[in-house]
C-alpha positions as CSV (number, residue, x, y, z in Angstrom):
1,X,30.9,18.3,8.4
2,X,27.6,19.0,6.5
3,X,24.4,17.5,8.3
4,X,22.5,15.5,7.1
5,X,19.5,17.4,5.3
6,X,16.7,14.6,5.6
7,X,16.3,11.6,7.5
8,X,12.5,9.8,6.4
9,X,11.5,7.5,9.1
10,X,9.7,4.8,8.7
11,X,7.5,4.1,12.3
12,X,6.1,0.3,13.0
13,X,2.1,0.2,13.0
14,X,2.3,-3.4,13.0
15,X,1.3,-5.1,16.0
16,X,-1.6,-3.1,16.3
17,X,-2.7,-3.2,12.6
18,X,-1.8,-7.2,12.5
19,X,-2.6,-8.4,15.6
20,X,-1.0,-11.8,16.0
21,X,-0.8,-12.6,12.5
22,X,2.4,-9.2,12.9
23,X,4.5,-11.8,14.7
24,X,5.0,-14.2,11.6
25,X,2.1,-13.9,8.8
26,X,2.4,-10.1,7.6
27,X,4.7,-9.1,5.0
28,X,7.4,-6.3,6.1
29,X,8.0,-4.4,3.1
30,X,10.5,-2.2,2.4
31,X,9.4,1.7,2.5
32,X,8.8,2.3,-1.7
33,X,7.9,6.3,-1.4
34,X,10.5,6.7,1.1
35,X,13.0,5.0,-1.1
36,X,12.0,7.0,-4.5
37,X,12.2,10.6,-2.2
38,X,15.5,9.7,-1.3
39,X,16.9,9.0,-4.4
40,X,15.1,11.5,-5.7
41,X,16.8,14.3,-3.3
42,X,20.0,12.7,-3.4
43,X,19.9,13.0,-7.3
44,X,19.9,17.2,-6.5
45,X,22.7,16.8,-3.8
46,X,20.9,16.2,-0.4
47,X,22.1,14.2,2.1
48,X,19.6,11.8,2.7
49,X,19.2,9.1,5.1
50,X,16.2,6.2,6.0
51,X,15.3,4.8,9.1
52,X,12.9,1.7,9.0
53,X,12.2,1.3,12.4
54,X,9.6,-1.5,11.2
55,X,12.3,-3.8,9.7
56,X,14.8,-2.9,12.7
57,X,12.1,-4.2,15.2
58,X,13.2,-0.6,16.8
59,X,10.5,0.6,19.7
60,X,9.3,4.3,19.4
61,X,12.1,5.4,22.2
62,X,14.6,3.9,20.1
63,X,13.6,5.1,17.3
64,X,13.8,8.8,18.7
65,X,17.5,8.0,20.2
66,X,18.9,7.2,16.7
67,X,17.4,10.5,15.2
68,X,18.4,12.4,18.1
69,X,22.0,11.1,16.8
70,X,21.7,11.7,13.4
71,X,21.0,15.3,14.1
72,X,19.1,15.9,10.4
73,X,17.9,19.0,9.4
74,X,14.5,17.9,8.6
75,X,12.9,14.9,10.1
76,X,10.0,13.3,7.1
77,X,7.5,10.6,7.8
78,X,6.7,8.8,5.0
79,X,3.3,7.2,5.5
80,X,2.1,4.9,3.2
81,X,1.9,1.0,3.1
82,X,1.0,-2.2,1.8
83,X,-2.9,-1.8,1.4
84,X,-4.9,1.1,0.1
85,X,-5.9,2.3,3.7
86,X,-2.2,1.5,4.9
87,X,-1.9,5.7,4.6
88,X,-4.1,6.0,7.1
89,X,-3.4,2.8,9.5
90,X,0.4,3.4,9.2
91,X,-0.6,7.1,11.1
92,X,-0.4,4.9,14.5
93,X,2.5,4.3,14.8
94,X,4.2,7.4,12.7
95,X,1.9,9.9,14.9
96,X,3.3,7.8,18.4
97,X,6.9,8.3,17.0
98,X,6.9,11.8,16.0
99,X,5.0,13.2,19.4
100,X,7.9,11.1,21.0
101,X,10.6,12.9,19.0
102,X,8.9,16.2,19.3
103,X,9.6,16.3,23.1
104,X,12.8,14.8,23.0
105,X,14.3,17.2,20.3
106,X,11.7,20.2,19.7
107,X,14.8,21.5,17.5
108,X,14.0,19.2,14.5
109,X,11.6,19.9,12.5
110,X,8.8,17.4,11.4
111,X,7.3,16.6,8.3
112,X,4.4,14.2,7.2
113,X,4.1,13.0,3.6
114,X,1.3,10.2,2.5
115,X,-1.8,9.3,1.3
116,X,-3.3,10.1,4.6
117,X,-1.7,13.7,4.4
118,X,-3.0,13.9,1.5
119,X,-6.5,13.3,2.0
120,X,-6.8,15.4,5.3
121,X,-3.8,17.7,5.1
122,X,-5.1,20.4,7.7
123,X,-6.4,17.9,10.3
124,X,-2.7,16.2,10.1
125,X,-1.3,19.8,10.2
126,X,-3.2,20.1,13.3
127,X,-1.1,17.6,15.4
128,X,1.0,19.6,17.8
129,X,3.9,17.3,16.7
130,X,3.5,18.2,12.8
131,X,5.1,21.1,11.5
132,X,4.9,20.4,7.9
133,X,3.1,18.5,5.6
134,X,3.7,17.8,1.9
135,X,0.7,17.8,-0.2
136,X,0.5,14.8,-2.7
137,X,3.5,13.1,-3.9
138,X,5.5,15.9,-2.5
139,X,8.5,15.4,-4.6
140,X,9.0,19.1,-5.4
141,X,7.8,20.4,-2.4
142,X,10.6,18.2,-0.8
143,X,13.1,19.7,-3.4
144,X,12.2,23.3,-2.3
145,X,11.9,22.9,1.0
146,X,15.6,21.3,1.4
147,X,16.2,24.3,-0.7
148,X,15.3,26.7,2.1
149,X,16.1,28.1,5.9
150,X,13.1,25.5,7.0
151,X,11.5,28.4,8.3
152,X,11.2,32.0,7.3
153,X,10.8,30.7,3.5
154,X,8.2,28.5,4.6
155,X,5.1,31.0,3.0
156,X,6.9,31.0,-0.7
157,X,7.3,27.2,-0.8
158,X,4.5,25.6,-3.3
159,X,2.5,22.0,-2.1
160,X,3.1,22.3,1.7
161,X,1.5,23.1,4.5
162,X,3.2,24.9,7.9
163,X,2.2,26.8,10.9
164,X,2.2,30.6,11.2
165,X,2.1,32.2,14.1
166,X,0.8,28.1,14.9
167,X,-1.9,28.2,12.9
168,X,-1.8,25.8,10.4
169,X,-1.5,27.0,6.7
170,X,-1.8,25.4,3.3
171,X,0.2,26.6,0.3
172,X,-0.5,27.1,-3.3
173,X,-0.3,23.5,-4.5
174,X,2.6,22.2,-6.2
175,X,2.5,19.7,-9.5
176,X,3.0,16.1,-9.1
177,X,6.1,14.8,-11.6
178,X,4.8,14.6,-15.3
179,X,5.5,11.7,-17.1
180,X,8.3,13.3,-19.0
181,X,10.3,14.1,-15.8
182,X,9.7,10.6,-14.3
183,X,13.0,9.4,-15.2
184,X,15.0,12.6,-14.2
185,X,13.3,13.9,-11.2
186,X,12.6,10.3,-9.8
187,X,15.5,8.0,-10.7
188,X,14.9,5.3,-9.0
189,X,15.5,4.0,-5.4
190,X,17.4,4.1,-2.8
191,X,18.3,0.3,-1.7
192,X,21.8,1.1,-0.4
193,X,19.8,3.1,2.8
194,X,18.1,0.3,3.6
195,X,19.0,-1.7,7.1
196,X,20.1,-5.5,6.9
197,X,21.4,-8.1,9.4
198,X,23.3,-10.0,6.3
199,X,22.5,-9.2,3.1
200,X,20.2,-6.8,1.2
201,X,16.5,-6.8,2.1
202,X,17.4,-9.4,3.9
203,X,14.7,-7.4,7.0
204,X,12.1,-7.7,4.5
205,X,9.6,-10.5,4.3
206,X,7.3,-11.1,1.5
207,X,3.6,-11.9,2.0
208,X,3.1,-15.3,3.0
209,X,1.7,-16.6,-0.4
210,X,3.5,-15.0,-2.2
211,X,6.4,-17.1,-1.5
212,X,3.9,-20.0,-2.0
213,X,2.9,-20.4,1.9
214,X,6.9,-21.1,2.6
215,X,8.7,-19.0,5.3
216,X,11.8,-19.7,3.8
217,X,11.0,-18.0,0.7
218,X,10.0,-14.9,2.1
219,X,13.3,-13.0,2.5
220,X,15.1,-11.0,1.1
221,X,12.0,-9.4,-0.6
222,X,11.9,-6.0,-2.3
223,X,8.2,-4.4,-3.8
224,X,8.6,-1.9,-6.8
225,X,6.4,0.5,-8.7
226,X,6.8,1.1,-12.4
227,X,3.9,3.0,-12.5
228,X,2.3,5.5,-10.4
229,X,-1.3,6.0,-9.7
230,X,-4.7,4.3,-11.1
231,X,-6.9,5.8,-14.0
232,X,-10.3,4.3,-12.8
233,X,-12.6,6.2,-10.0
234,X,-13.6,3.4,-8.0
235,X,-15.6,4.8,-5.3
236,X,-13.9,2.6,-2.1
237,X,-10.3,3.4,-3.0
238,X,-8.0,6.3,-2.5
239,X,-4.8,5.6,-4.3
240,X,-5.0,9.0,-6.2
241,X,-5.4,11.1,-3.8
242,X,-1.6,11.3,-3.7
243,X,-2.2,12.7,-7.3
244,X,-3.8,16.0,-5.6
245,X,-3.4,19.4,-7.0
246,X,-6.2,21.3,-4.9
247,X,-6.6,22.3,-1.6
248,X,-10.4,22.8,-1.5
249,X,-12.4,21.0,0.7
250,X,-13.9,17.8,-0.1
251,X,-11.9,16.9,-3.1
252,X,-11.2,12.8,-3.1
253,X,-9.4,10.7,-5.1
254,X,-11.7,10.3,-8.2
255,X,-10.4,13.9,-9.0
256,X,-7.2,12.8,-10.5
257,X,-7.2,9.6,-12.1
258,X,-3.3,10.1,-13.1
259,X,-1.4,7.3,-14.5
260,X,2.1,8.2,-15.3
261,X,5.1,5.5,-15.7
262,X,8.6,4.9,-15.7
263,X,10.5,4.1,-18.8
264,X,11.6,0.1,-19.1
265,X,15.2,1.2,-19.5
266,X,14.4,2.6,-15.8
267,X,12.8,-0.3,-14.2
268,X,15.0,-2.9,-16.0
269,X,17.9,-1.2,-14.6
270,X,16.2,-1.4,-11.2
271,X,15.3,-5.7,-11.2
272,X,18.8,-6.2,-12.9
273,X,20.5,-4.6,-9.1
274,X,17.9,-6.6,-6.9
275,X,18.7,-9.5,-9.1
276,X,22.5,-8.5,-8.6
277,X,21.9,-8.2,-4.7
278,X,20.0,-11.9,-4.6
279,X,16.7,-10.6,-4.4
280,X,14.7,-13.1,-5.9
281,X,10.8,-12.3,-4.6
282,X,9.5,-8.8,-5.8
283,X,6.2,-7.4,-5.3
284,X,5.3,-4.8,-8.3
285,X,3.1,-3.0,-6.7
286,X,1.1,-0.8,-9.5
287,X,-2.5,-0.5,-8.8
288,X,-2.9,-1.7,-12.4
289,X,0.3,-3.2,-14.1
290,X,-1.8,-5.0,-17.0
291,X,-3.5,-2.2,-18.2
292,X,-1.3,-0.3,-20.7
293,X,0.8,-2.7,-23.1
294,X,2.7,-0.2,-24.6
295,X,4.8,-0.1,-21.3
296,X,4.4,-3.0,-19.9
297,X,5.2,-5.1,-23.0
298,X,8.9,-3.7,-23.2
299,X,9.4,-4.3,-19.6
300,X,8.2,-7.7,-19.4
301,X,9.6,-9.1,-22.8
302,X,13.1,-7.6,-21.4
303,X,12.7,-9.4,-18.3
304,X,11.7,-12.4,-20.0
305,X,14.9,-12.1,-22.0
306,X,17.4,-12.1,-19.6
307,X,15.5,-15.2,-17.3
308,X,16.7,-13.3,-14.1
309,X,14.7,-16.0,-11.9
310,X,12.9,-14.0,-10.4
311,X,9.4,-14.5,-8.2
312,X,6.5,-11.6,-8.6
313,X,3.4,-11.0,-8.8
314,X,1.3,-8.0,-10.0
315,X,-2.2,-6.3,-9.8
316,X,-5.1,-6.4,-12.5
317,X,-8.5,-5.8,-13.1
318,X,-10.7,-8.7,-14.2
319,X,-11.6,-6.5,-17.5
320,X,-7.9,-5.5,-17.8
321,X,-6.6,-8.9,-18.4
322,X,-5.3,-9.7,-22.0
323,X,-4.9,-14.1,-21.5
324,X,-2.2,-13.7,-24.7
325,X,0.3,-12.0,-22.5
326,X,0.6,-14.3,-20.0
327,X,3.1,-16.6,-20.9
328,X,5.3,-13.6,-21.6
329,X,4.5,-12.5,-17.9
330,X,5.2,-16.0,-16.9
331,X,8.7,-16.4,-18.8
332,X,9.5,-12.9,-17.0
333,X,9.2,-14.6,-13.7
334,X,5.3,-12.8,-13.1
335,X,3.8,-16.4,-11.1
336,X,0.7,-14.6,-9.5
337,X,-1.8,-12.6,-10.8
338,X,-3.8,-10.0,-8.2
339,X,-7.3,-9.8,-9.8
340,X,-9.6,-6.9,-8.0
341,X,-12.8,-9.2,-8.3
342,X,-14.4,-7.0,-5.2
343,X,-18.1,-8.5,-5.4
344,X,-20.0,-11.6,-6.3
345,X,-22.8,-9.2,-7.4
346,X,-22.5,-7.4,-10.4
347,X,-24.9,-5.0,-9.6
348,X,-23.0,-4.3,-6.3
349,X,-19.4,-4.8,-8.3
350,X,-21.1,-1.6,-10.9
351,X,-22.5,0.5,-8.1
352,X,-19.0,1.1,-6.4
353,X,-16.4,0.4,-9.1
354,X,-17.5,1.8,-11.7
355,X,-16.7,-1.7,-13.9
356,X,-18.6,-3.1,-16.6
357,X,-17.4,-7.0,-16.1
358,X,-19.6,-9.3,-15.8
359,X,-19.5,-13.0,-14.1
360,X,-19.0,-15.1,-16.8
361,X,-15.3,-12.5,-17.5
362,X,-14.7,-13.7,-14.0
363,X,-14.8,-17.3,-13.9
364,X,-13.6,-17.4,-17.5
365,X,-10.5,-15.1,-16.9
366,X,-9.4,-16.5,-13.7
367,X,-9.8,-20.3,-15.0
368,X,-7.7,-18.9,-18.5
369,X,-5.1,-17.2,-16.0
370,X,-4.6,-20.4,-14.3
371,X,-4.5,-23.2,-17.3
372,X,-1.4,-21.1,-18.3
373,X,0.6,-22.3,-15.3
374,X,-0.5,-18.7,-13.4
375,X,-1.3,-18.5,-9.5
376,X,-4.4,-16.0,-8.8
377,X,-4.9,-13.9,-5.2
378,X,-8.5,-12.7,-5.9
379,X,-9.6,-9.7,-3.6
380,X,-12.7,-9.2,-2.3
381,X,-14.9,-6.7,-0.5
382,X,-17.7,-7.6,1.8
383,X,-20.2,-4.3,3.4
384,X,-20.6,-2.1,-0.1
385,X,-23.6,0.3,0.5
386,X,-25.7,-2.0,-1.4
387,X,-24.4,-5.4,0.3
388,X,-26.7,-7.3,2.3
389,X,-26.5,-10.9,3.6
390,X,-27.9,-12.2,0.9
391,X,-24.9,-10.5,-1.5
392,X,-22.0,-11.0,0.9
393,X,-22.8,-14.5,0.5
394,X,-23.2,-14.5,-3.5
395,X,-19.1,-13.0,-2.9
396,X,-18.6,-15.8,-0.4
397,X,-20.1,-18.6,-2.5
398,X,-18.1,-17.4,-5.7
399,X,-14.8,-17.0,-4.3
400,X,-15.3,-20.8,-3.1
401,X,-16.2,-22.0,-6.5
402,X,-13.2,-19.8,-7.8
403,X,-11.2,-21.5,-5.1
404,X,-8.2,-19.0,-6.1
405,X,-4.7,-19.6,-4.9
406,X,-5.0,-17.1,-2.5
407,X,-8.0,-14.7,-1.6
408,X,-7.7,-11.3,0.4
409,X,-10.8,-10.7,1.9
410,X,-11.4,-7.5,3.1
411,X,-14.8,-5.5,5.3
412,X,-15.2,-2.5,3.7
413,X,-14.2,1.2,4.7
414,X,-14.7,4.5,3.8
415,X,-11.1,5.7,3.2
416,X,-10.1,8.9,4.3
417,X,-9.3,10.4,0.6
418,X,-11.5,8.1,-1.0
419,X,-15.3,9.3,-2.7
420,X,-16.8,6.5,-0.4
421,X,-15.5,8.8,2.9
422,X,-16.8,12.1,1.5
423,X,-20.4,9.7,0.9
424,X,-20.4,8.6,4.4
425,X,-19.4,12.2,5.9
426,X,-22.3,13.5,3.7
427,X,-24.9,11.1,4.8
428,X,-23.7,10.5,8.7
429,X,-23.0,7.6,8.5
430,X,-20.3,6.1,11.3
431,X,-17.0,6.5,11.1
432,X,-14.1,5.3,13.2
433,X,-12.8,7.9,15.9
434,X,-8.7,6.4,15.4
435,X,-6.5,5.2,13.0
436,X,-6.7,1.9,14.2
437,X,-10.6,1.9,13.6
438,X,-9.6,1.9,9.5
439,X,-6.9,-1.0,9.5
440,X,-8.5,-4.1,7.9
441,X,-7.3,-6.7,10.8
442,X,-7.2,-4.5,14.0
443,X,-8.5,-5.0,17.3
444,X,-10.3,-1.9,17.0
445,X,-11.5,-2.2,13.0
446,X,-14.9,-0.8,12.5
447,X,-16.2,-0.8,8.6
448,X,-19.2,0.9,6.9
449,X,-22.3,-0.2,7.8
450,X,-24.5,-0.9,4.6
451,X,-27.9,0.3,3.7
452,X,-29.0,-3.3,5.4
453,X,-26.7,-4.8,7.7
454,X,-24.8,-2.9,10.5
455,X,-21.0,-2.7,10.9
456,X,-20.8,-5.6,13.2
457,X,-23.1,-7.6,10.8
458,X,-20.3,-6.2,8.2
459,X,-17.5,-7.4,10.5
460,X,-18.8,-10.8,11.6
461,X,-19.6,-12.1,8.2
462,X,-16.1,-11.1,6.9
463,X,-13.9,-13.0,9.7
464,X,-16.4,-15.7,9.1
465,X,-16.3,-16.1,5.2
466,X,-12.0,-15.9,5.6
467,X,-12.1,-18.8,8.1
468,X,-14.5,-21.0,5.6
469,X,-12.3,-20.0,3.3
470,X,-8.4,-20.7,4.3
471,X,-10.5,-24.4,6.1
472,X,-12.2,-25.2,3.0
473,X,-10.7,-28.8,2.1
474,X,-10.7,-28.4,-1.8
475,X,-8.5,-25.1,-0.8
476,X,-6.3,-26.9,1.6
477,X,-6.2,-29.9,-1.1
478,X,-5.0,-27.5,-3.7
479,X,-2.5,-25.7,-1.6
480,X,-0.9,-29.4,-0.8
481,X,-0.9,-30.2,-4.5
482,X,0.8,-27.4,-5.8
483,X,3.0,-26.0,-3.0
484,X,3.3,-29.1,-0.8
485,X,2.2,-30.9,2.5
486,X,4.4,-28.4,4.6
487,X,2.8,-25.3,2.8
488,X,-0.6,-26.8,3.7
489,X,0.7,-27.2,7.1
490,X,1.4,-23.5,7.7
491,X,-1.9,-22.2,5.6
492,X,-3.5,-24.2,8.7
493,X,-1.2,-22.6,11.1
494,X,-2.3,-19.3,10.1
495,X,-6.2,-20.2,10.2
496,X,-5.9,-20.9,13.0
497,X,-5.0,-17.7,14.7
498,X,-8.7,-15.6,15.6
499,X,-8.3,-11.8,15.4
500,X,-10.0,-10.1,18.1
501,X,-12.6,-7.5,17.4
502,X,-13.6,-5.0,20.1
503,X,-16.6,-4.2,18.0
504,X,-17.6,-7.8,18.3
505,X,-17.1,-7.9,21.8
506,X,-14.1,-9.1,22.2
C-alpha cells in the first residue's frame, strides 16, 4: 500500500497561551491553513492526512505515538491560529511536539509552515528538529516538494528552506496563489479529516460570545476564510507576511498588502456542506470581509437566499463599514460585527494604523451597526509607541461609553513579521526571549513598552481596564437583557478568573 505522503499536525499551545481561561473560555478552532493544504494536495493526488492534537486533548507523547503509526512521508506543522500573533504563540507547543517526534522517529522528515515561518524563516530553520520550512503560504512549495525524493531534490524546489550539509538554506522564493488560480489550486477544505467524538466539528468550540455567552452553543463550530490576506499596512499586525515573496532580511508584512478571494460559487458550496453537517456557528475569519462589495455582495445575498440559519460573525474596519449592507449580512445569518477600533486617540489610532477615522465614525458606526439588530466585539489595543496613561485611558473610557457586546482587549506587541518588530529590533527596545512572552494572556506575556510607560505599566493597565470592563454593571445589564440571566451568569464566571503575569510578579 502507498504511504501516506503528508500528515499536518496540529500541536496544543493552549494551556500555556490561555492559562485557565484554556479549560472552558477559549475557542478550539478547527486548523483553517491545515485544512485548505490538504485539500489542496489531495486535489493533485496526495495522500493527505490531519492530526489536531488540540481538539483530541492528545499530550505531545501521544501525539508522536499516532505519527509514529501513520508512517507519512513528510510530517508538516501548520502554525497558525486564532489571533494575529497566534503564528508565533502556536510555536510552543508545535516546537515541543516536533523535538519529541524528532527523537522518536529521526526517519520522518519535518516541516514548518506559518506566519511565524514566515516572518523568521532561518531562525525556525535553525531548530535542530526542523528540516524544512515553507516560505509564505507554501501551497506550491508543498506541491513540489510532495513531488520530489524529500531529499536530494531539495536545492531545485522554489519557496523552501532545508539544510545542506546542516546548514540551513533558503530557496529562490516561490509565488503565493493568484487570484485566478484560487479556485483550482485551493479548492476548498478538508472537513472529512477532521477528528470528532459524534458528529462533525463536534471537538470544536466557538468563542464564548460568539455563541452569545452560552456553552451550549459553542459546538460544533467551523471558522472559514473567503478571502486571504489584508490590503492595509498597519504597523502592529503581521497577517501578510504569509503573502511573502522575498527572502532579504528585514522585509515585514507591510511589503505585500495582497488581498485575493475566493469565488461565491466556492464559499457557497463550502456553508451549504457545514450547513449539511449541522454546523450552525461559523467564524469567517478574513482580516477584512466588508471591504470589497463586489465579492462579498454575491456571497452574502446568496446566503441570505437560502436562510441556512446559520450564526457568524466577521471582521471590519470602522472606515470599512457600509450601514446599507447590514441587513443583508443580517438576513444571511452575519449577527456580530468585529470592528478594529484599536485606540481611543486618534492621533495614536493614525500613528500605528495608518487610518483616517475619526471619533465621531466610531461612535456613529457602532451605534448604526447596532440599531439594525447587529452585535459588535470592538478590539482594542492598549501600549502603542505613543500611548501613555493618559491615552490608554481615553481607549478605556470609550470602550465603556461604547459598551460593545463584546470587547477584546489586547497589550500591545511587536509581532515577529510585523513593521512594529523590525521598529523595536531597530531601536532596542525589549523583546520577549520565548514564544510564550508574545501570547496575549500567558503567564509569561511581556508587551512593548511605550515611549512613556514601561511594559509592566503596559501590562497592568490592560488586565485592569478588561476586569472594569466584563464588571461594569451597564455591560453586565446589557448581557442579561439580550442574551439572558444565565449568559450574565457565565460572563461573571469568566471575570472572575485572574491570569497570572510573571512580569507583574506573579
Amino acid at each position: 500500500m502507498r504511504p501516506l505522503d503528508v500528515l499536518f499536525i496540529n500541536a496544543d499551545s493552549s494551556a500555556a497561551a490561555y492559562q485557565e481561561l484554556a479549560k472552558t473560555f477559549a475557542a478550539i478552532e478547527p486548523p483553517t491553513w491545515s485544512l485548505l493544504l490538504a485539500q489542496s494536495c489531495r486535489a493533485k493526488g496526495y495522500g493527505v492526512a490531519i492530526l489536531d492534537a488540540t481538539a483530541e486533548r492528545l499530550t505531545h507523547e501521544q501525539t508522536v505515538a499516532r505519527a509514529g503509526e501513520i508512517k507519512p512521508r513528510l510530517v508538516c506543522f501548520v502554525i497558525y491560529g486564532q489571533n494575529p500573533n497566534s503564528g508565533t504563540t502556536n510555536m510552543i507547543g508545535n516546537t515541543e511536539c516536533a523535538r519529541f517526534l524528532k527523537e522518536s522517529h529521526p526517519e520522518i522528515p519535518i516541516c514548518f509552515v506559518g506566519s511565524h515561518t514566515s516572518a523568521l524563516p532561518m531562525e525556525v530553520l535553525s531548530l535542530p528538529y526542523v528540516d524544512i520550512v515553507l516560505l509564505n503560504e507554501g501551497v506550491y512549495a508543498l506541491h513540489d516538494l510532495l513531488a520530489s525524493d524529500l531529499a536530494d531534490d531539495l536545492p531545485k524546489i522554489k519557496g523552501i528552506g532545508h539544510k545542506h550539509g546542516g546548514r540551513p538554506v533558503l530557496n529562490e522564493p516561490q509565488r503565493v496563489v493568484p487570484q485566478e488560480r484560487m479556485d483550482a489550486d485551493m479548492p476548498g477544505y478538508a472537513w472529512d479529516l477532521l477528528p470528532y467524538k459524534e458528529r462533525p466539528l463536534d471537538l470544536y468550540r466557538s468563542h464564548f460570545w460568539h455563541a452569545e455567552f452560552s456553552h451550549e452553543k459553542r459546538t460544533p463550530f467551523a471558522a472559514v476564510y473567503t478571502s486571504l490576506g489584508c490590503k492595509f499596512k498597519c504597523d502592529f499586525c503581521m497577517i501578510n507576511i504569509v503573502n511573502r515573496v522575498d527572502n532579504a532580511e528585514g522585509v515585514a508584512s507591510a511589503h505585500s498588502p495582497n488581498m485575493r478571494f475566493w469565488s461565491p460559487e466556492l464559499m457557497l458550496s463550502e456553508f451549504e456542506k457545514l450547513a449539511e453537517m449541522g454546523v450552525k456557528t461559523i467564524r469567517i475569519s478574513d482580516e477584512m470581509f466588508f471591504l470589497n462589495k463586489n465579492y462579498y455582495g454575491p456571497l452574502v445575498e446568496s446566503l441570505a437566499e437560502r436562510d441556512l440559519g446559520l450564526r457568524m460573525w466577521a471582521y471590519s474596519r470602522v472606515d470599512t463599514v457600509r450601514p446599507q449592507f447590514l441587513e443583508t449580512f443580517l438576513k444571511a445569518g452575519i449577527g456580530w460585527l468585529a470592528l478594529g477600533i484599536e485606540a481611543g486617540s486618534q492621533m495614536v489610532r493614525q500613528e500605528v494604523s495608518k487610518g483616517s477615522f475619526k471619533d465621531v465614525n466610531i461612535r456613529q458606526i457602532v451605534a448604526s451597526t447596532r440599531e439594525l439588530g447587529m452585535n459588535v466585539i470592538s478590539n482594542y489595543i492598549f501600549g502603542f509607541p505613543d500611548d501613555n496613561f493618559e491615552t490608554m485611558q481615553q481607549t478605556l473610557d470609550l470602550a465603556l461609553e461604547l459598551c460593545t457586546e463584546m470587547a477584546n482587549m489586547y497589550p500591545c506587541q511587536a509581532l515577529p513579521g510585523s513593521p512594529l518588530y523590525y521598529e523595536a529590533k531597530a531601536k532596542g527596545w525589549a523583546l520577549p526571549s520565548s514564544y510564550e512572552g508574545y501570547a496575549f494572556l500567558s503567564y509569561e506575556s511581556q508587551p512593548l513598552p511605550t515611549k512613556h510607560l514601561s511594559a509592566a505599566d503596559v501590562l497592568r493597565f490592560r488586565d485592569e481596564a478588561w476586569k472594569t470592563y466584563f464588571t461594569h454593571q451597564p455591560f453586565l445589564e446589557l448581557v442579561e437583557k439580550k442574551f439572558g440571566s444565565l449568559e450574565r451568569q457565565n460572563v461573571e464566571s469568566m471575570a472572575a478568573i485572574r491570569l497570572k503575569r510573571k512580569l507583574l510578579g506573579d
